[in-house]
Biotite code that builds the C-alpha atoms (Angstrom):
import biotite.structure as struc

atoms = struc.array([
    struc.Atom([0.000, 0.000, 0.000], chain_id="A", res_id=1, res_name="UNK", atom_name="CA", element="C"),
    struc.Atom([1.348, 3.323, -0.713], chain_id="A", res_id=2, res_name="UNK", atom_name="CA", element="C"),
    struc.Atom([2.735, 5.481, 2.289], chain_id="A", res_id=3, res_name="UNK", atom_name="CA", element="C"),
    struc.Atom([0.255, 8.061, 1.748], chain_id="A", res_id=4, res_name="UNK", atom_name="CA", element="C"),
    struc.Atom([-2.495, 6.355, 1.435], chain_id="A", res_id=5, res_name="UNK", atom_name="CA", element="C"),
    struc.Atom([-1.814, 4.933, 4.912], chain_id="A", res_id=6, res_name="UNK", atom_name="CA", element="C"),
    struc.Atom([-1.167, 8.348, 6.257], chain_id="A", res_id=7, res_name="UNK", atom_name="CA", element="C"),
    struc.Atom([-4.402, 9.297, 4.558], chain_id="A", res_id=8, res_name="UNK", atom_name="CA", element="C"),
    struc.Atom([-6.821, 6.906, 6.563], chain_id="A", res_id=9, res_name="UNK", atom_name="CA", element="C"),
    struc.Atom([-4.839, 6.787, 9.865], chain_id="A", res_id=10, res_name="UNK", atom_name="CA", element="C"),
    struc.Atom([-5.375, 10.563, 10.183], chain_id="A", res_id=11, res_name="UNK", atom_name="CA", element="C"),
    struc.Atom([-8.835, 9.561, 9.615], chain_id="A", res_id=12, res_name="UNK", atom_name="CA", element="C"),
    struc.Atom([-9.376, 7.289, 12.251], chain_id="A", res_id=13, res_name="UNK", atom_name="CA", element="C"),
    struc.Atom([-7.217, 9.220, 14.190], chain_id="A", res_id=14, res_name="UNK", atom_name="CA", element="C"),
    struc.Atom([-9.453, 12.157, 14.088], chain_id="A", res_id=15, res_name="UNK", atom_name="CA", element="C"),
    struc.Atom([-12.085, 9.929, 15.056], chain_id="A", res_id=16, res_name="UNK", atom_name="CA", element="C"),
    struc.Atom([-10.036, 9.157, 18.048], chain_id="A", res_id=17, res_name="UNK", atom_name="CA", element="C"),
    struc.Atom([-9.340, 12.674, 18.869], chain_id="A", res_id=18, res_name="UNK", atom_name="CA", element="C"),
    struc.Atom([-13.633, 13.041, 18.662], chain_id="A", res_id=19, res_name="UNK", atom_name="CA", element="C"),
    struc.Atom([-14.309, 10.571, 21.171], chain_id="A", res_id=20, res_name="UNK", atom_name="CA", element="C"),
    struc.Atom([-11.459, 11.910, 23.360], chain_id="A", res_id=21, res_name="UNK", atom_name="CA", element="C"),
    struc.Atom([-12.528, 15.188, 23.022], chain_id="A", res_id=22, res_name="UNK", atom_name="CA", element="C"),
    struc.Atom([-15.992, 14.181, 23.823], chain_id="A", res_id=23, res_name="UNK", atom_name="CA", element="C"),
    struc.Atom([-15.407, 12.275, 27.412], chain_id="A", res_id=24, res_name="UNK", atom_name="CA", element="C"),
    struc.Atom([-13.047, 15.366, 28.228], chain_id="A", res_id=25, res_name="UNK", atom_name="CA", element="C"),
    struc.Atom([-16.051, 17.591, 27.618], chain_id="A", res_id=26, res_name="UNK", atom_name="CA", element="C"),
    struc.Atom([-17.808, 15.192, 30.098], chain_id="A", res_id=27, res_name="UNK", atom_name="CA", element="C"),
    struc.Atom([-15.583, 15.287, 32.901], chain_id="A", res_id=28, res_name="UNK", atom_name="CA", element="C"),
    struc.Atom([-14.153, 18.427, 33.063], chain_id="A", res_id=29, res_name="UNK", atom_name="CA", element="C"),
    struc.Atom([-16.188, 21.255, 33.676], chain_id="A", res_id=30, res_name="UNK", atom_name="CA", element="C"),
    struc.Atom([-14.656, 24.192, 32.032], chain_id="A", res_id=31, res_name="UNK", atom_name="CA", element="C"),
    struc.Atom([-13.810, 22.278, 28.697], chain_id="A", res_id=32, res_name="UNK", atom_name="CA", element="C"),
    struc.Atom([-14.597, 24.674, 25.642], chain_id="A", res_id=33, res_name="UNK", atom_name="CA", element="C"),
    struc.Atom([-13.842, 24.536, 21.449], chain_id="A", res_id=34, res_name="UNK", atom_name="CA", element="C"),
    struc.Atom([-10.236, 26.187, 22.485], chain_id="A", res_id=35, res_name="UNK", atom_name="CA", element="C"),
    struc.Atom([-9.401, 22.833, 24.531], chain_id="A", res_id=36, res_name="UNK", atom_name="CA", element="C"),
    struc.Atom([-11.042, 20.850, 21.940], chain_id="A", res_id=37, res_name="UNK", atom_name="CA", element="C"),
    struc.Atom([-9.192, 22.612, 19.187], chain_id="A", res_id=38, res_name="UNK", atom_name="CA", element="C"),
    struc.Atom([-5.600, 22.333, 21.258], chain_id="A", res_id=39, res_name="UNK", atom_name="CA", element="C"),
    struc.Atom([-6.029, 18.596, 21.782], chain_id="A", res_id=40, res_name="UNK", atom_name="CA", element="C"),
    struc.Atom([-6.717, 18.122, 17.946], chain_id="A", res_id=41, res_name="UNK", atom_name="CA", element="C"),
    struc.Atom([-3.758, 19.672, 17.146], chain_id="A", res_id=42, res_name="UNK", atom_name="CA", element="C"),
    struc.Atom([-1.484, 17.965, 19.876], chain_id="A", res_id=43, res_name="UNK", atom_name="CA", element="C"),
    struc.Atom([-2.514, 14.525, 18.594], chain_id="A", res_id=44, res_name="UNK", atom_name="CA", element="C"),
    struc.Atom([-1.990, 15.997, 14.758], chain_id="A", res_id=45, res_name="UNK", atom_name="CA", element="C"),
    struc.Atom([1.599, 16.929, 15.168], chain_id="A", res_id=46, res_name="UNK", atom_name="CA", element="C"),
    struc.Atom([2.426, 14.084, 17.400], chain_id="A", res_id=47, res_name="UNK", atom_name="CA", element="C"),
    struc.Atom([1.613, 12.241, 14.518], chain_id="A", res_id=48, res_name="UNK", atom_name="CA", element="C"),
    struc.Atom([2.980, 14.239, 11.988], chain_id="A", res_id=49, res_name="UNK", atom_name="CA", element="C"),
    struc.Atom([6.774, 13.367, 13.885], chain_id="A", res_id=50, res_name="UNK", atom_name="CA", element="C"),
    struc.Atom([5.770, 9.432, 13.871], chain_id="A", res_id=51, res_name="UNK", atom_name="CA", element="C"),
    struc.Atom([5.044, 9.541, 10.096], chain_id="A", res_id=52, res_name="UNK", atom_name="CA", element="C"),
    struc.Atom([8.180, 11.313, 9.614], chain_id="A", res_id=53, res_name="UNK", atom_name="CA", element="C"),
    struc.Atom([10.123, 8.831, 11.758], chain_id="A", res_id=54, res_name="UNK", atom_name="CA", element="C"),
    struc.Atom([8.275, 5.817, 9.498], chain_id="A", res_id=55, res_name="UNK", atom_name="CA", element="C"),
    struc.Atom([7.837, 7.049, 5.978], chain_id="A", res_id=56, res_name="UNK", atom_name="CA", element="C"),
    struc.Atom([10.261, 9.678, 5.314], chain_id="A", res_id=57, res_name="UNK", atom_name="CA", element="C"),
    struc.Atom([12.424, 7.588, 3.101], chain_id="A", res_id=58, res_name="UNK", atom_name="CA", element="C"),
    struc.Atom([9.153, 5.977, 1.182], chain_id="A", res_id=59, res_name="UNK", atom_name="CA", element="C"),
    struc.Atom([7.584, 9.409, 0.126], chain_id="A", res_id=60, res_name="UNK", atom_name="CA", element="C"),
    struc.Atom([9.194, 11.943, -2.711], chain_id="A", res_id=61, res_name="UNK", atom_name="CA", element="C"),
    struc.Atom([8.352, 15.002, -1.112], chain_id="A", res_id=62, res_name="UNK", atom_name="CA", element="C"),
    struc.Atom([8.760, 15.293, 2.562], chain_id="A", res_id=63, res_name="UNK", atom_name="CA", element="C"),
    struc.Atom([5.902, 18.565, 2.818], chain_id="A", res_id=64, res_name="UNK", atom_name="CA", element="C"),
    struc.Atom([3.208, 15.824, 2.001], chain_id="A", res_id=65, res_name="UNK", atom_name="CA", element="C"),
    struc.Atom([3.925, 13.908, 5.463], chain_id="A", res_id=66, res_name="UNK", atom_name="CA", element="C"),
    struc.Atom([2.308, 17.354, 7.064], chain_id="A", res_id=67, res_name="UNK", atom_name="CA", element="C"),
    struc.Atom([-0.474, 17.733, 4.420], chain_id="A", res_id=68, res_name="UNK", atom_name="CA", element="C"),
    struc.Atom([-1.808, 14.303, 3.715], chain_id="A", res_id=69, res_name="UNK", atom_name="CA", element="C"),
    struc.Atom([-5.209, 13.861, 5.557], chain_id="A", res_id=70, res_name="UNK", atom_name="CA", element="C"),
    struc.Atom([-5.204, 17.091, 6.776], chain_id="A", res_id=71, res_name="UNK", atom_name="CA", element="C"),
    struc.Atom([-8.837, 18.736, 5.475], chain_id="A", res_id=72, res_name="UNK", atom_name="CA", element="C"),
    struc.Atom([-10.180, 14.534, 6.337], chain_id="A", res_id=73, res_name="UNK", atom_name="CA", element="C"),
    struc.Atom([-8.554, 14.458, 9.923], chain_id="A", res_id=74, res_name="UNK", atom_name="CA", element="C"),
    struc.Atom([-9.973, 18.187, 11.333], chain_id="A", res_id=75, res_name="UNK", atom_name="CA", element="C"),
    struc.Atom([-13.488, 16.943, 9.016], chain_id="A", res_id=76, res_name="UNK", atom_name="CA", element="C"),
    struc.Atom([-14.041, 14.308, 11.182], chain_id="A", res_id=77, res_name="UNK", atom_name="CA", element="C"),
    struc.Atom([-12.776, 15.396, 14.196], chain_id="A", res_id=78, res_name="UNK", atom_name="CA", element="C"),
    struc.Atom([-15.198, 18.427, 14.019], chain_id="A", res_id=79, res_name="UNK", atom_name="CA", element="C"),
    struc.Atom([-18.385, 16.117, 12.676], chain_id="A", res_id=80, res_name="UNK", atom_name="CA", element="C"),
    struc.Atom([-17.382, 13.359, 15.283], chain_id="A", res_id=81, res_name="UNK", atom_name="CA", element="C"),
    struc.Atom([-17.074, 15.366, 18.032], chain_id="A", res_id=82, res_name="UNK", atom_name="CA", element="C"),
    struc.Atom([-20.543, 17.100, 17.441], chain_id="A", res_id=83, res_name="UNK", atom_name="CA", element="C"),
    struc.Atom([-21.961, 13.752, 17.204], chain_id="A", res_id=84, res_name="UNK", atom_name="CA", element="C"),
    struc.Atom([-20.393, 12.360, 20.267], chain_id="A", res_id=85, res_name="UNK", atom_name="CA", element="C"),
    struc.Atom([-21.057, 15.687, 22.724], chain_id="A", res_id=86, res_name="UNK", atom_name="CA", element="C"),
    struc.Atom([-24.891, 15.700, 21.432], chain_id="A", res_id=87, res_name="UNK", atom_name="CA", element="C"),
    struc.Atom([-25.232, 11.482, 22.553], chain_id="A", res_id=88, res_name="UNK", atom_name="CA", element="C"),
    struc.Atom([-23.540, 12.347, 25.324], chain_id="A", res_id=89, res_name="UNK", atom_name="CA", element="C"),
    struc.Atom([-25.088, 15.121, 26.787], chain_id="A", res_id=90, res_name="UNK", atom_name="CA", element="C"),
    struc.Atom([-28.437, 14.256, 25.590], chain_id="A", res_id=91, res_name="UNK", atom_name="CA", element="C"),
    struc.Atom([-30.946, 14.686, 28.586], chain_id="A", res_id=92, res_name="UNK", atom_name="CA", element="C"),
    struc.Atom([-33.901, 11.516, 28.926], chain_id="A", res_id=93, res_name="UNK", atom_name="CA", element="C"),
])
């Protein structure tokens, strides 16, 4: 499979990832607003932007696509997941 493509969909599911955690965050802790959401998107992002650097830097022509594969797909879902999570989670019986 080509390097990029698995960047591609890990960023994906990783943004899922970064939905849910940003969801049982906004559960627990009180003051938890779209700032706090938007910082732990980003931490998880570049932490992940150093492991595909670490893993594919030799496999991929241009080094600039590491950082910008997946990037519009990871902050989609992240945004649209989260939404979805908060709203199940906070929904009142």
């Amino acid at each position: 499979m080509n390097p990029l493509t698995v960047i591609y969909w890990t960023r994906v599911l990783l943004g899922v990832v970064a939905a849910l955690l940003c969801a049982f965050l906004n559960s627990i802790v009180s003051d938890f607003n779209i700032l706090n959401g938007i910082s732990v998107a980003l931490l998880i992002y570049i932490i992940t932007y150093y492991v595909y650097k670490a893993r594919f830097l030799a496999e991929v022509k241009k080094p600039s696509k590491i950082f910008s594969t997946g990037v519009g797909a990871y902050f989609l879902s992240w945004i649209v997941l989260w939404v979805l999570f908060y709203t199940i989670l906070t929904k009142q019986p």
